[in-house]
C-alpha positions in Angstrom: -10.5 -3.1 0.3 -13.2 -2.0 2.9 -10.1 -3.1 5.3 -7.2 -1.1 3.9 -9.8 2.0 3.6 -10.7 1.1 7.5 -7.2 1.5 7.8 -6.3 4.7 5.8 -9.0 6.0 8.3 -7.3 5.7 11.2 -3.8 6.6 9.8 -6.2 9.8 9.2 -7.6 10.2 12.5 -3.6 10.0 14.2 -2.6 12.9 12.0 -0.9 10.6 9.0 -1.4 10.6 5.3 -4.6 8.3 4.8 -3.1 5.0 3.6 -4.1 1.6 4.4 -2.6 -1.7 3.7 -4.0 -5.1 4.0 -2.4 -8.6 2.9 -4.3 -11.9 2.4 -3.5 -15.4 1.6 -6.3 -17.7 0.5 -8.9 -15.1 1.3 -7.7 -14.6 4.6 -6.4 -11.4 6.0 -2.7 -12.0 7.2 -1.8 -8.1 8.2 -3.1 -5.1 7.9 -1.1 -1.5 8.6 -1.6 2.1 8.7 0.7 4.8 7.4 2.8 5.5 10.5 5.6 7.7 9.6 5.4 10.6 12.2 4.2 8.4 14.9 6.9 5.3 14.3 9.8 8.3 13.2 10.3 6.5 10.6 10.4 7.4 6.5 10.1 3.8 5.7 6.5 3.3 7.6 4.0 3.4 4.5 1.1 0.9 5.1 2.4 -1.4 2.2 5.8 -1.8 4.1 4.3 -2.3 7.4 1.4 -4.8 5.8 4.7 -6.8 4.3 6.4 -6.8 7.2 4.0 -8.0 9.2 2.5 -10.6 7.0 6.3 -11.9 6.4 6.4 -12.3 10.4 3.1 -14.3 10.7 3.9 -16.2 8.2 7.4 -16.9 8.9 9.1 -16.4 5.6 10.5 -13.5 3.6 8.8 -14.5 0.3 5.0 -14.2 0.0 4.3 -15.5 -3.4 0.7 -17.0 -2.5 -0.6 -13.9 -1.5 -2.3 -10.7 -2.3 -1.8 -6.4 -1.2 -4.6 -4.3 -1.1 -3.6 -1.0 -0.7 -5.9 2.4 -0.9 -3.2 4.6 -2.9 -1.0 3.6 -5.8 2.5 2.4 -4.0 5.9 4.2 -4.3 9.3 3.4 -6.0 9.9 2.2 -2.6 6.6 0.2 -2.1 6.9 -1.8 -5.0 10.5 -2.3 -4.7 9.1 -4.1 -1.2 6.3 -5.6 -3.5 8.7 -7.3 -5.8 11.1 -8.2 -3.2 8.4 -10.2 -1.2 7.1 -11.4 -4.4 3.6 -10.5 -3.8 1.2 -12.3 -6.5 -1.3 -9.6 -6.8 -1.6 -5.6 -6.2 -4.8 -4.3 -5.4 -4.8 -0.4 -5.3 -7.7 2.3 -5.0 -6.3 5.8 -6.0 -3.8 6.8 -8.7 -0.8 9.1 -7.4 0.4 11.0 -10.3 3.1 12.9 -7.8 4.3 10.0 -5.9 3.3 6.7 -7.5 5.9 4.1 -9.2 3.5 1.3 -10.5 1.4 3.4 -13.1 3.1 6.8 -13.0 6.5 8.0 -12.5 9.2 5.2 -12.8 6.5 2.2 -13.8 8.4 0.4 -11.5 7.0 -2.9 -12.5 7.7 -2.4 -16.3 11.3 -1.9 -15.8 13.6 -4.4 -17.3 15.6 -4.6 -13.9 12.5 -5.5 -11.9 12.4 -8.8 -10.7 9.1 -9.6 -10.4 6.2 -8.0 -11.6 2.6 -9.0 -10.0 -0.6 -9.0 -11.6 -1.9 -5.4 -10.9 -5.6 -4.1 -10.6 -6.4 -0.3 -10.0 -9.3 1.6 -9.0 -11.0 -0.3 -6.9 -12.1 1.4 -3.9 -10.3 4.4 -5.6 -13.9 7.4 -5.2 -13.3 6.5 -1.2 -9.5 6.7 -1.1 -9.0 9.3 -3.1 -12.1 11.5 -1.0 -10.1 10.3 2.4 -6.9 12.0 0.7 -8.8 15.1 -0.3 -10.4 15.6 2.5 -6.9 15.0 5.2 -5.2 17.6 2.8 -8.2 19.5 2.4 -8.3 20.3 5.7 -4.2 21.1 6.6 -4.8 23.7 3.8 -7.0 25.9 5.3 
């Protein structure tokens, strides 16, 4: 987690939403990604989908059932959609987003009947440090 929260740092210090991403397989990190939307012009840039796609590249191969996400916010509808599709075996995720998140609020993506594939799922880890990154990045566009 200390590398997806690395990363939802510097998302923060380029002006984007404070998410990071990082994938592993066997303990080793495959990818790790930023939220880039503003500076890639491009809605689809949340860490998660960046992390995938990347990790998918190095590996060579769409499905990455032996490894893990680590992600500092609770992923979207579309996030997990990505999740599912890649088959990801495990979701590591730091804050709760009661607005915007699919996999314990909003849609429960992953408990839909239609879904899939459903990973093991494990929350709050790193989730005092994420959710004090987000705080703090809104925090400060409020004033």
């Amino acid at each position: 987690m200390q590398a997806a929260l690395a990363a939802a740092r510097a998302a923060a210090d380029a002006g984007e939403v404070p998410v990071g991403a990082v994938v592993l397989r066997q303990g080793r990190v495959i990818a790790t990604a930023a939220n880039a939307p503003r500076t890639l012009n491009d809605p689809t840039a949340h860490a998660e989908m960046l992390a995938i796609r990347a990790a998918a590249q190095a590996l060579g191969r769409d499905r990455l059932e032996d490894c893990d996400l680590w992600v500092t916010l609770e992923p979207c509808a579309m996030c997990a959609g990505a999740i599912a599709h890649a088959r990801i075996a495990r979701l590591y995720y730091g804050a709760d987003d009661p607005k915007g998140g699919a996999v314990a609020h909003g849609p429960r993506f992953f408990g839909q009947p239609t879904c899939h594939h459903r990973p093991d799922i494990y929350s709050g880890i790193g989730e005092v440090e994420a959710a004090a990154l987000l705080r703090d990045f809104f925090g400060q566009r409020r004033c």
